[in-house]
N, C-alpha and C positions, 0 to 999 in steps of 0.2 A: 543483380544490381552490381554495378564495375564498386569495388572498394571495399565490401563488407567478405571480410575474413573472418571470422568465427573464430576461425582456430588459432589465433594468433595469438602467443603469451606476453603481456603487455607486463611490466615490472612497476607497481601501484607503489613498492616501500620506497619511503622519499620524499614522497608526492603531495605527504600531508594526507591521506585516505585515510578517515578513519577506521575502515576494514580491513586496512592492513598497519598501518600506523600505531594504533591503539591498540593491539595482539594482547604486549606484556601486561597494559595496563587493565584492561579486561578479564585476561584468560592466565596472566601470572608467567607467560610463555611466550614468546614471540616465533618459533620453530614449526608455526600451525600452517596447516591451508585454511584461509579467510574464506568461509562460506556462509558468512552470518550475515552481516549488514545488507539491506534490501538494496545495494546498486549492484552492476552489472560488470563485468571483469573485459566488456568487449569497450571496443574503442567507441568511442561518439561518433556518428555519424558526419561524414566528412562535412557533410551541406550543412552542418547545425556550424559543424567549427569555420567551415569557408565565411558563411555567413556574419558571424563573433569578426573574425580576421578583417574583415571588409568593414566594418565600423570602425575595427583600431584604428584605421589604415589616417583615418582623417585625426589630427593633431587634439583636439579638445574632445573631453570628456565630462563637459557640462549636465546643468539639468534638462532633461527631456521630456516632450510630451510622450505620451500615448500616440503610436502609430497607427493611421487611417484604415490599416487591414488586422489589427488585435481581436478585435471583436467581431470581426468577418473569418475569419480564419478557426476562430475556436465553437463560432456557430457552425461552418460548414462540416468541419470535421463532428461535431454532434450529430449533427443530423446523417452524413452519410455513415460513419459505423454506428451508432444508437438508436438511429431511428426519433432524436428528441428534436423537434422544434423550438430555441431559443432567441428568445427577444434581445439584443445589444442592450437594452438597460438592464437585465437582469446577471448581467456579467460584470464583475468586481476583481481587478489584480487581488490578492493578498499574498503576505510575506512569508507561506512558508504551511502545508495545512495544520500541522499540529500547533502552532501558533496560531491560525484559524480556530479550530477549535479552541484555544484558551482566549481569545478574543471573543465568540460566542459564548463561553463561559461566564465572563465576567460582565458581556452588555446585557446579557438575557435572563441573569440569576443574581442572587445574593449569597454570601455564608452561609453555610448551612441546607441552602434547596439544594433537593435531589437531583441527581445527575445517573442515568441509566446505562448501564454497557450488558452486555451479552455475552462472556467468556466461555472458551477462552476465547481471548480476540488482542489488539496489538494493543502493546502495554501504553501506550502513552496515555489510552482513553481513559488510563484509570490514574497514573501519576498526573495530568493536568489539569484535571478538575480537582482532586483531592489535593495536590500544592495549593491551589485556589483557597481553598479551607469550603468546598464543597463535599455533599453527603453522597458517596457511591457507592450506588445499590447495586449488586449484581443480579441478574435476572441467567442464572445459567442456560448456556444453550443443554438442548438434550441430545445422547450420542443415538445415533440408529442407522447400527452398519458400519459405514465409513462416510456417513452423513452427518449433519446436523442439522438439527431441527432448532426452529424458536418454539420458546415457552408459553405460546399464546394461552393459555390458562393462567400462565404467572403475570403475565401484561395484564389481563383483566381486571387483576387484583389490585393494581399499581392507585393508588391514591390524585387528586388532581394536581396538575401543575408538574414541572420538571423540565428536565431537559433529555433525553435519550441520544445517545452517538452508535451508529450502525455501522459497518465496515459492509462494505458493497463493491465489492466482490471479498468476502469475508478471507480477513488475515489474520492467525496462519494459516486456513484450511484451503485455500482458494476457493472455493464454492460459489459461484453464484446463484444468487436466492434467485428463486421462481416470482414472476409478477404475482401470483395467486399469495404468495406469500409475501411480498411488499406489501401490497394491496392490505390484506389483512393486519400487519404491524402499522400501517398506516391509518386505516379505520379506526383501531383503537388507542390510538396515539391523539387522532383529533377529539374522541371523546372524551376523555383524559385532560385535552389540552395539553397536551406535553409537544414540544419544538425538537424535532428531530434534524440532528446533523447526518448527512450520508457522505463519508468519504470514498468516495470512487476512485480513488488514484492510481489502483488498478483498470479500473475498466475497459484499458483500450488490450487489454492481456491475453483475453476470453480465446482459447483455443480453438483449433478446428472442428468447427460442429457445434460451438457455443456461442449463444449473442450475451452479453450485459444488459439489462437491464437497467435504466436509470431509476432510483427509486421516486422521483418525483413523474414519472410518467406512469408511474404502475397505476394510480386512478385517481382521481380528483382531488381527495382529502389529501394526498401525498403532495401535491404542489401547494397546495394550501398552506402548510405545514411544519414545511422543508428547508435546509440550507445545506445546498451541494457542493462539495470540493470535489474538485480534479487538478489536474498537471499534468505536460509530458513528460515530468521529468523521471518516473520509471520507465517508462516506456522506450524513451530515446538516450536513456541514461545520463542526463543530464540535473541530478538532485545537487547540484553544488551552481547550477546557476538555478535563484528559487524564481520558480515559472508558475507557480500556482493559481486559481483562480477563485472562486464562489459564485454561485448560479441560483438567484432566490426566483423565484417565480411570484409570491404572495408579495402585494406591494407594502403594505403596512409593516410586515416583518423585515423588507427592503428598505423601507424609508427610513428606518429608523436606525439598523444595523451599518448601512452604506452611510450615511449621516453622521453615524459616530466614526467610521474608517474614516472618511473626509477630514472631519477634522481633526482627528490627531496625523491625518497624513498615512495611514496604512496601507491605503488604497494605491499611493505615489511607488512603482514598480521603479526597482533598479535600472539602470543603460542597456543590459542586456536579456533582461527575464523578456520582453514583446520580442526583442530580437528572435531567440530561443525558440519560444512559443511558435510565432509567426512559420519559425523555419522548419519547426518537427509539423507542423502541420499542414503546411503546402504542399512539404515537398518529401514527406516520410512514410507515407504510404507502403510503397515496395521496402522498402528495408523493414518496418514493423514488421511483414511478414514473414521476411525471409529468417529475422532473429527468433522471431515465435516457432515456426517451423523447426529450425535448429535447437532451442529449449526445449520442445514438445521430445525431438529423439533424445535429448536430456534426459529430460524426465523419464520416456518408459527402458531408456538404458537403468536408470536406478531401479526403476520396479522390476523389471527382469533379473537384475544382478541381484537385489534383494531373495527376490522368489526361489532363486537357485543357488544365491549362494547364505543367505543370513536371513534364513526363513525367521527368527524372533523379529526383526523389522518389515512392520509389513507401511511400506510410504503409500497415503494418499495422494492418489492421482489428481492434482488441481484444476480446476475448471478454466481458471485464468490465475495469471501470475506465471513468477520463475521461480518461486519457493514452493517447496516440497514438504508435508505436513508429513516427519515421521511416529510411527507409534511404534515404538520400543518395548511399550510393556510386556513383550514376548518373551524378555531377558530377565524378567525378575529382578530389578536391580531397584537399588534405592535412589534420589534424585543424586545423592551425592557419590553415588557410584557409575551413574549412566553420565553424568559430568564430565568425571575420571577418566572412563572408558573412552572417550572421545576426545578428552585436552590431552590427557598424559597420556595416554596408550595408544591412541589411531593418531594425534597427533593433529585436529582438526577442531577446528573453530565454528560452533554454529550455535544459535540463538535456542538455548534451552525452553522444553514447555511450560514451566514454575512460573516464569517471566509472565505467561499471558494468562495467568489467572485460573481459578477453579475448570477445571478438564483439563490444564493441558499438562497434568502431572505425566510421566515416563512420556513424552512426545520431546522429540528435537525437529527444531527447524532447519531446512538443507536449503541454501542458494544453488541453484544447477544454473545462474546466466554468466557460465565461465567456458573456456574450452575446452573439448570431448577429452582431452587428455588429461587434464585437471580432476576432471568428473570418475573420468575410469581409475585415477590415481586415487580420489579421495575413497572411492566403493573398496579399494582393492586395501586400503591402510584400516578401512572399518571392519571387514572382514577379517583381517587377522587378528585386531584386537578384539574381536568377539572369539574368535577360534581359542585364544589365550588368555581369556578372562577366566 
């Protein structure tokens, strides 16, 4: 596809990025290479930015409806990579998913009801209910291999009522779960009665040879159930215009959720998030792949260069995503050593395991959606601080 360079080093400090912007105020240091924050170091997609350019182009920037192809656009794209059939009512703009989720939070529960995560898994699922002044229970995933397993033994046990938040396609590990195994967190979910969030904001990620799964398709109880988040906005790099959406299937959980967005107005999408949307998905097909493709040699450059050069890090290889799940524990180091090892001695910024909860102690998180050059620099500064630790 004419326009997509990969390899181009694009200069984020300035820009206001928090990936690169927020260095000192994070890591105490601003002299790191930013490999933490989940957006992507390649440029946006020319057609997303033509697209944005061609709205400025006309003098007002008034209030807007919803464009006639939003909800065509975000069904088609379902269906041709997921394989889900979606009804245009069961599609909702919102402002943002983890604001999604604290929005589910607060229509679905009260103080005190349980709220269910899976760890490790992305931290917000546990800071946003618990700011809430909700009760979150971890249900630990179990390790096997360089797997994870759920705790379906521990689910059974779980009491009626709650809420559970699932990562689909699971962050940090990229994994995507097996239908056999939706399926099952879903059957017991409904007995339970518990309303399961699935955010899939990866799902369009899933690498060569992997389908996603949407969890409300894995079997009946699961649309029943459910309320799905998606966006382009990893995918086509565009987390700074919020593009986000919600997909309920059950209407009684819809009527009532959609109902409350209406009227506080949440559902009312910015001038440009349909723009966005519309444009990563008409027209971003070829470029999704060619970025994926380029991540994928990413990725098994790290695992190679690990294998051979810094055999204590051995990185799981991700199902989908452009993060890179490391496990460190090879180094014997303490969390506040393996921190060190990486801010002050390799000189590199990336989202520690502590962050996401029980398992993901001696684990760092790697962004590899930057360029090859970048990638071979950050292996090459990790290597010698391990050589010199």
């Amino acid at each position: 596809m004419a326009g997509c360079n990969f390899d181009e080093i694009i200069e984020r400090r300035g820009s206001g990025a928090i990936k690169s912007d927020c260095l000192a105020e994070r890591f105490g240091r601003d002299d790191l290479i930013a490999a933490w924050v989940a957006d992507m170091d390649f440029a946006t997609p020319s057609f997303i930015i033509d697209d944005l350019e061609e709205r400025l182009r006309h003098p007002i920037l008034g209030y807007t409806a919803e464009p006639a192809d939003y909800r065509p656009a975000i069904i088609d794209w379902q269906k041709k990579l997921h394989g889900w059939d979606v009804e245009p009512e069961w599609i909702s703009y919102i402002p943002g998913i983890v604001k999604g989720i604290g929005m589910v939070v607060n229509y679905f529960t009260k103080p005190g009801d349980n709220v269910y995560i899976m760890p490790p898994v992305y931290h917000p699922f546990r800071i946003t209910p618990e700011e809430n002044g909700r009760n979150v229970v971890n249900i630990p995933l179990i390790e096997e291999g360089e797997r994870y397993l759920m705790d379906f033994e521990a689910l059974e046990k779980l009491p009626q009522g709650g809420l559970l938040i699932l990562s689909n396609p699971h962050n940090p590990g990229g994994q995507i779960w097996s239908k056999e195994e939706l399926a099952t967190l879903a059957q017991i979910c409904k007995r339970k009665g518990i309303l399961v969030i699935s955010d899939e904001i990866h799902a369009d990620l899933a690498h060569a040879g992997k389908s996603h799964i949407p969890f409300a398709v894995s079997c009946p109880e699961a649309a029943e159930i459910s309320i799905t988040f998606g966006a382009p906005t990893k995918t086509f790099n565009i987390p700074g215009v919020v593009s986000s959406f919600s997909i309920v299937p059950n209407k009684e959980i819809r009527d009532g959720f959609y109902g409350w967005l209406g009227a506080n107005e949440f559902g009312d999408a910015p001038i440009f998030s349909h723009i966005a949307a519309i444009s990563a998905y008409r027209k971003g097909e070829e470029w999704r792949r060619e970025m994926l493709k380029y991540v994928e040699e990413n990725i098994d450059y790290v695992v190679d260069y690990c294998k051979r050069n810094i055999p204590g890090i051995v990185p799981r290889k991700p199902d989908a995503s452009f993060l890179v799940w490391l496990d460190c524990r090879g180094l014997s180091l303490s969390h506040e050593e393996l921190v060190g090892l990486f801010v002050d001695k390799a000189r590199l910024a990336l989202n520690d395991g502590e962050m996401f909860g029980p398992g993901g102690e001696g684990f760092m998180r790697l962004n590899v959606a930057m360029p090859r050059q970048l990638v071979v620099e950050v292996m090459r500064r990790l290597e010698k601080a391990v050589k010199e630790a």
